[in-house]
Legacy VTK file of the C-alpha trace (Angstrom):
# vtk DataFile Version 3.0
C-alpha trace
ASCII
DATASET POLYDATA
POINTS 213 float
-50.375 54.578 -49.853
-53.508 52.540 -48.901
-53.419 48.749 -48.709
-54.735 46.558 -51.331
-57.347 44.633 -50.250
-56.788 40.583 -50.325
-59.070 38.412 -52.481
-60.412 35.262 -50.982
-57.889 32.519 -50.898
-59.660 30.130 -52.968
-60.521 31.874 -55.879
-56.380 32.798 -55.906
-55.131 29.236 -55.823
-53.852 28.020 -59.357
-53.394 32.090 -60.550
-50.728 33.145 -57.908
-47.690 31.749 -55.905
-48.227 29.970 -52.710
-46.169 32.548 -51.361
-48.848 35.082 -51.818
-51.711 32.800 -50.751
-49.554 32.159 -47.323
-49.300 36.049 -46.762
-52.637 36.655 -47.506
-53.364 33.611 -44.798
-50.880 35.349 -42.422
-52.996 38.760 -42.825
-56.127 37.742 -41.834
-55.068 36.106 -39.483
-53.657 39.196 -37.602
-56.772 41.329 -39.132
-59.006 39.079 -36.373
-56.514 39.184 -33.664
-58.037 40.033 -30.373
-54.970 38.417 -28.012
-53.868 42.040 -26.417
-56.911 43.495 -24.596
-55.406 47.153 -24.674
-55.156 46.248 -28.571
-57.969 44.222 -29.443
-59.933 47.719 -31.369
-56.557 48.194 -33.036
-55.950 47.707 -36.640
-52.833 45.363 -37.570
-50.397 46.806 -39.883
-49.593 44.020 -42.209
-50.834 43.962 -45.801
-49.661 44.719 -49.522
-47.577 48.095 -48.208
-45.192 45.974 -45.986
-43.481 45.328 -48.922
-42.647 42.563 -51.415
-42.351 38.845 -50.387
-39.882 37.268 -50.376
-37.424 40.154 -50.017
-33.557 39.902 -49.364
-33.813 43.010 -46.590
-36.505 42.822 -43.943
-36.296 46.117 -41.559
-38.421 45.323 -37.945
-39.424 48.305 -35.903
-41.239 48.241 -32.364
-44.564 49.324 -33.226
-47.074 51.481 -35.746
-47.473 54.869 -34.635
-50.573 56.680 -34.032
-49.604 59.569 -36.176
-47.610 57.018 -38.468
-48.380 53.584 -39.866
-51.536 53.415 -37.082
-52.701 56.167 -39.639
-51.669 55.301 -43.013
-51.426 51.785 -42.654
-47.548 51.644 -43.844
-44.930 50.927 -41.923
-42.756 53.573 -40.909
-44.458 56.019 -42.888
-46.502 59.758 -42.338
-44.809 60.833 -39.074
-41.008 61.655 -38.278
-39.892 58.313 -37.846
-40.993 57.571 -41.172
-39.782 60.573 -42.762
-36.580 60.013 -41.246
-36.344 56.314 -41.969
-37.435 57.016 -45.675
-33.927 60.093 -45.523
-31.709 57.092 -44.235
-32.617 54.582 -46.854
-32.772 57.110 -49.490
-28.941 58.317 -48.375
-28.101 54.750 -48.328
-29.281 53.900 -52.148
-32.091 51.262 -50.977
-35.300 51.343 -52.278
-38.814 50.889 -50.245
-40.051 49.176 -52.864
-37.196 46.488 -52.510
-37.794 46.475 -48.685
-40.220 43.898 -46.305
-40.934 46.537 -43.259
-42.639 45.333 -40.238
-42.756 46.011 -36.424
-42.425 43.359 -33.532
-46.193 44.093 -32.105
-48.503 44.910 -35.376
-50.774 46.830 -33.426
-50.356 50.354 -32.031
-50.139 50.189 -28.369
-51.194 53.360 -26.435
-51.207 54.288 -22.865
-54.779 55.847 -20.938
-53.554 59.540 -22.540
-53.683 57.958 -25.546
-49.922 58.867 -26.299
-47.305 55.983 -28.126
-46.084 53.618 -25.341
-43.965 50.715 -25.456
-44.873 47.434 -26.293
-45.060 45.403 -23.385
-43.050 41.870 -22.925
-46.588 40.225 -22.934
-47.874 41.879 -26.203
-44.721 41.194 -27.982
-44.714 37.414 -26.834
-48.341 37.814 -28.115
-47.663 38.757 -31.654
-44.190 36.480 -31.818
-46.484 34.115 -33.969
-46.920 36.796 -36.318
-43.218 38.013 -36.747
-42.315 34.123 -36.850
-44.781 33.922 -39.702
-43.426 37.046 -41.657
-39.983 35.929 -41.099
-40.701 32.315 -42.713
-42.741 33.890 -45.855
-40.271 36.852 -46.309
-37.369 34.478 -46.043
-35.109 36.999 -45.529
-30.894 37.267 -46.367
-30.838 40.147 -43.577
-32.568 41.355 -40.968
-32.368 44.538 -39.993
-33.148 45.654 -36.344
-34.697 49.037 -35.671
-34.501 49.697 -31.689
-33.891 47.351 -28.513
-37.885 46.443 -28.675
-37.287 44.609 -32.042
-34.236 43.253 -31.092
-36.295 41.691 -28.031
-38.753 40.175 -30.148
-36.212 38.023 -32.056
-34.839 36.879 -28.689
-38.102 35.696 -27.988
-37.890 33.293 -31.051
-34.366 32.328 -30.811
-31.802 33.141 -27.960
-28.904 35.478 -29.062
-26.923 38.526 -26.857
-27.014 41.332 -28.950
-27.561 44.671 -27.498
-28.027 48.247 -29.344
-25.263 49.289 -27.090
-22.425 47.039 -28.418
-23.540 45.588 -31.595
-25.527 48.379 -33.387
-24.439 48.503 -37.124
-22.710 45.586 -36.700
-23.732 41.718 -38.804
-24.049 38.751 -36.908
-25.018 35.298 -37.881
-28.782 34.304 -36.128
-30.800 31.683 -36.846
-29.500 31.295 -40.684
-29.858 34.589 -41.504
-27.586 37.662 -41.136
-29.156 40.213 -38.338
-27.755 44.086 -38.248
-29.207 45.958 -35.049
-29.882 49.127 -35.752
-30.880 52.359 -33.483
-34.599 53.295 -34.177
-35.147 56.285 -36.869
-37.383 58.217 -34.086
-35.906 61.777 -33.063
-35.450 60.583 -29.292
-32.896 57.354 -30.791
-30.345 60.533 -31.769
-29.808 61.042 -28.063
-28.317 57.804 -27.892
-26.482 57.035 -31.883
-25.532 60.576 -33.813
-27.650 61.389 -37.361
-23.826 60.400 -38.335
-23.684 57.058 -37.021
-27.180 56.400 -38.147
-26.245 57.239 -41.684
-23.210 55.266 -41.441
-25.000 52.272 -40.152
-27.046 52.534 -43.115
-24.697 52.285 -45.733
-22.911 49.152 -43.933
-26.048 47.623 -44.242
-26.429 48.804 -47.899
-23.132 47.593 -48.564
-24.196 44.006 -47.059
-27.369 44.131 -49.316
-25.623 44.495 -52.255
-22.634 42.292 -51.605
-25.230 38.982 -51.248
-27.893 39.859 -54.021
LINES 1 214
213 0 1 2 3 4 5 6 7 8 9 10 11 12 13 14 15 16 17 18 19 20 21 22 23 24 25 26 27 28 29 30 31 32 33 34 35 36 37 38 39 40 41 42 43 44 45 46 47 48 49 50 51 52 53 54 55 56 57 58 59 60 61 62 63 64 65 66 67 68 69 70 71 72 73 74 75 76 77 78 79 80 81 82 83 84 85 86 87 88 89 90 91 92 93 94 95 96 97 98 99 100 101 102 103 104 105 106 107 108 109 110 111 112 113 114 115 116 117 118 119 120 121 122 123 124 125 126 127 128 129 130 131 132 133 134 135 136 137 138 139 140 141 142 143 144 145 146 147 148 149 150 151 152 153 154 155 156 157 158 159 160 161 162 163 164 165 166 167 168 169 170 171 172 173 174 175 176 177 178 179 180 181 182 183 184 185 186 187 188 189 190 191 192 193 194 195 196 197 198 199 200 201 202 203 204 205 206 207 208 209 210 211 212
């Protein structure tokens, strides 16, 4: 599922919605990002295969994977996470197509093995320009929360106390927009919330899509 490839701004304006000519603005802008030094070689994952703009469901994960979106350049898509995050929506009768996917930092951060590590506070304070941009041109109904690292980066734009650990599946109101946290689709996340729950979670937040479209 390779990205399409964004045409220069000006020849778009007059043919296409401002919304796309924003995005498009928003994409290069991450494509020349050099902020995060352990980053700064690192392709950003934000393009056409996010997903549609605006969308009614935006999902935010922590970061791309090297096996996953670091590879493919999709979001949550070519390693387990992804295959189990593609199950979970499938089970819970939402579409990718329908769905704005992102991650907190757009970039995949790595440690000196070269294994996934977590983003740290400074990267995702970094890239909060980024998910504050997506959030304004996706303009959202819900916002779904995929892990405590995504739930951190909307603190970092507005102050709420959510925590995986008593809210998860649960909708609460934050800045305008309804935000579900949800546990993160990675194998390790099923220590902590059951396949069941997960599923469960999932419809709820099926169930809200459909009850505000």
């Amino acid at each position: 599922m390779p990205n399409r490839r964004y045409e220069d701004r000006n020849a778009l304006v007059g043919r296409v919605p401002e919304h796309f000519l924003r995005f498009s603005d928003i994409v290069s802008a991450a494509a020349t990002c050099t902020r995060c030094n352990g980053m700064a070689e690192r392709t950003a994952v934000l393009g056409s295969a996010n997903g549609p703009v605006p969308a009614a469901l935006m999902f935010i994960a922590e970061a791309p994977g090297r096996f996953g979106a670091d590879r493919t350049g999709v979001p949550l898509y070519g390693d387990r996470s992804g295959s189990n995050f593609d199950a979970l929506i499938n089970e819970a009768g939402l579409k990718r197509e329908d769905l704005f996917i992102t991650n907190a930092v757009l970039c995949n951060p790595r440690d000196e093995c070269g294994r996934n590590r977590k983003p740290s506070k400074r990267e995702l304070l970094n890239c909060s320009r980024f998910l504050a941009a997506q959030l304004d041109i996706a303009t959202p109904k819900i916002v779904a929360t995929l892990g405590a690292t995504a739930l951190e980066a909307l603190r970092m734009l507005e102050p709420h106390d959510l925590s995986l650990a008593v809210h998860a599946g649960r909708p609460h109101m934050w800045r305008g927009v309804i935000l579900m946290p949800l546990y993160h689709p990675s194998p390790r996340a099923r220590v902590h919330r059951s396949l069941v729950c997960q599923k469960g979670d999932f419809l709820s937040l099926a169930d809200l899509v459909f009850s505000v479209s």
